[in-house]
C-alpha positions in Angstrom: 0.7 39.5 27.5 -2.5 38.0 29.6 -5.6 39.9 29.9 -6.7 39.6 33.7 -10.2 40.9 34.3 -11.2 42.5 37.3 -14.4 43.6 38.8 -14.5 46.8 36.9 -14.3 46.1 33.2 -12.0 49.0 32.2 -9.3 48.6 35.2 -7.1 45.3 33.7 -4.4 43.3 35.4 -2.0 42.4 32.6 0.5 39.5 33.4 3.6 39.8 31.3 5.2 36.8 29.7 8.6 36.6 31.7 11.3 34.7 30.5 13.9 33.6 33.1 16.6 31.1 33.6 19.5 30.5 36.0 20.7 34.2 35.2 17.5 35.5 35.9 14.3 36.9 34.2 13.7 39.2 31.3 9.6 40.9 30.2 8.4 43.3 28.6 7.1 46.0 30.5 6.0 48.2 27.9 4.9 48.0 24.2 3.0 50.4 22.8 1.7 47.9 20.0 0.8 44.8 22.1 -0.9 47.3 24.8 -3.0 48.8 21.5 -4.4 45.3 20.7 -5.2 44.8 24.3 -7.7 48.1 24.2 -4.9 50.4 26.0 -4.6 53.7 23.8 -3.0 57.0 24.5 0.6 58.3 24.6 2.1 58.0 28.1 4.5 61.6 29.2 5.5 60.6 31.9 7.2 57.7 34.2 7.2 57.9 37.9 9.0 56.0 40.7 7.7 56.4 44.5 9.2 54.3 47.7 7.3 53.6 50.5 7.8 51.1 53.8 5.2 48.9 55.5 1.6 50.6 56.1 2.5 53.3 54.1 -1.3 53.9 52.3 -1.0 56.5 49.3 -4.2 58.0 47.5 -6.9 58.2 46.6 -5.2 59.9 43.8 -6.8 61.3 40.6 -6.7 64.9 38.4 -10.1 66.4 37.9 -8.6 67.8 34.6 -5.3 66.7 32.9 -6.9 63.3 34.1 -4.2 60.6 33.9 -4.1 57.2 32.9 -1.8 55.3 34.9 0.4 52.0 34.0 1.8 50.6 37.5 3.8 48.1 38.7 6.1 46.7 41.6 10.2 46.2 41.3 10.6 45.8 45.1 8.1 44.5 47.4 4.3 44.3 47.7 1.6 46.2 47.2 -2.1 46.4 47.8 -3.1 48.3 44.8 -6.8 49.9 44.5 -8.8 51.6 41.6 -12.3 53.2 42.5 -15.1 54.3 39.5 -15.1 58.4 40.1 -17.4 59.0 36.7 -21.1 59.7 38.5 -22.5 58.3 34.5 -20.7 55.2 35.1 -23.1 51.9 36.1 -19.8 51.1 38.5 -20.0 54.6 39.9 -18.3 54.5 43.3 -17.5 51.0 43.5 -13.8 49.6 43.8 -11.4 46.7 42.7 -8.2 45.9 44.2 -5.4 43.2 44.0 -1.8 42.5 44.6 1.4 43.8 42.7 4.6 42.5 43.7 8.1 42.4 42.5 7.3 38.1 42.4 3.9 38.4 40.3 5.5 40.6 38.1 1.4 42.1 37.2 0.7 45.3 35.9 -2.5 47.2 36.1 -3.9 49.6 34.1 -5.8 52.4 35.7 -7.3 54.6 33.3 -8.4 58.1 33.6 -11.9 58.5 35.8 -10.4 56.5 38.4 -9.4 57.6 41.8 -6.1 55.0 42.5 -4.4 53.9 45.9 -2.4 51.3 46.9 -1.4 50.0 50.9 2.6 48.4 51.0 2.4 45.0 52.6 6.5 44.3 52.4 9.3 46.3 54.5 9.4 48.4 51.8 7.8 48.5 48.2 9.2 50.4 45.2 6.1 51.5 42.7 6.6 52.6 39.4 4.0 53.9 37.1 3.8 56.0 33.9 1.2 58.2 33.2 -0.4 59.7 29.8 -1.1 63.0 31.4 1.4 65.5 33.2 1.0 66.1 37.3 -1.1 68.9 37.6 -1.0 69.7 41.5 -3.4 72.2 40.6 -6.4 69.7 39.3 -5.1 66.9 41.6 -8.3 65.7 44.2 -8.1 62.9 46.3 -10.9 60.9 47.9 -10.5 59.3 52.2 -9.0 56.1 51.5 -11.5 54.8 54.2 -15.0 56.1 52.8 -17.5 53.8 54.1 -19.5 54.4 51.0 -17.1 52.9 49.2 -15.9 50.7 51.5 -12.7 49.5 50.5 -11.4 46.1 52.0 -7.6 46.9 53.0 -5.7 44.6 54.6 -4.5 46.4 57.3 -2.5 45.6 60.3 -3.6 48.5 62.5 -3.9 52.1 61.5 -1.7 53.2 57.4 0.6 55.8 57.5 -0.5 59.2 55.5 0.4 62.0 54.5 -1.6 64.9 55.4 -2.9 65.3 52.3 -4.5 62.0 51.9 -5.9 62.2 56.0 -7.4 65.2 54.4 -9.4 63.3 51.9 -13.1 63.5 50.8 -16.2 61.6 51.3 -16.9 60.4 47.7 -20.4 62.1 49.1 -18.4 66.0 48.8 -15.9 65.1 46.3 -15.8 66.7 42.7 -15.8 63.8 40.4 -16.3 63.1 37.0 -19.2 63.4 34.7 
């Protein structure tokens, strides 16, 4: 598996080796061993699957307690998939990274916990799966405006997303609880 940096050192991009022929492809999407060596610890509980269609901007997501890492990845379509630094002791405190995840690349990211994530579908429709090494706690779940000039994300939007009321409900990283 590749090691893709990004512009926060602890969110990685991991390229799979994929081995296809005139049948079709076969990777690995998971191994606890090979993610070990990579830096990637923890045990993951649970797996989750979301659809969405085109403009359709989820997060951004995170648990104040319970916090979850989060392995994700596209089967269907394309996504626009952001991490932001929540920890207010971090050097990269507030700042983001994003980058695409699509069915073709084949990429996974790893978001670990003290991250706020999102991600903006770009296809028709984009199935996202991710597992997580922490339980949903609705409870302990915050979510920060997907828009927050402070941070200042660079979607690539075609007009205004689609949101659920709970994410146009977001907070300014300003009011947000974060992490220490």
């Amino acid at each position: 598996m590749q090691v893709i940096a990004t512009d926060l050192a602890e969110v990685l991009l991991l390229e799979p080796k994929v081995f296809g022929d005139a049948r079709g492809f076969f990777l690995e999407s998971y191994n606890k061993r090979v993610l070990a060596e990579i830096g990637i610890q923890g045990e993951f509980v649970q797996d989750n699957h979301s659809r969405s269609t085109r403009g359709v901007l989820r997060g951004l997501h995170y648990q104040l307690q319970q916090a979850q890492g989060k392995l994700v990845r596209v089967v269907a379509g394309r996504v626009f998939d952001v991490a932001v630094d929540l920890r207010r002791s971090s050097p990269t405190f507030g700042r983001w990274t994003g980058f695409e995840l699509s069915a073709e690349n084949k990429r996974i990211a790893w978001i670990p916990p003290g991250f706020g994530h999102g991600f903006l579908v770009l296809s028709d429709s984009a199935d996202f799966l991710y597992k997580t090494t922490d339980y949903y706690a609705p409870e302990h779940e915050r979510c920060v405006r997907w828009n927050d000039p402070a941070i200042g994300i660079q979607w690539p939007l075609d007009g205004e997303p689609l949101l659920s009321a709970k994410d146009r409900e977001g907070k300014l990283l300003r009011d947000a609880e974060v992490y220490p």
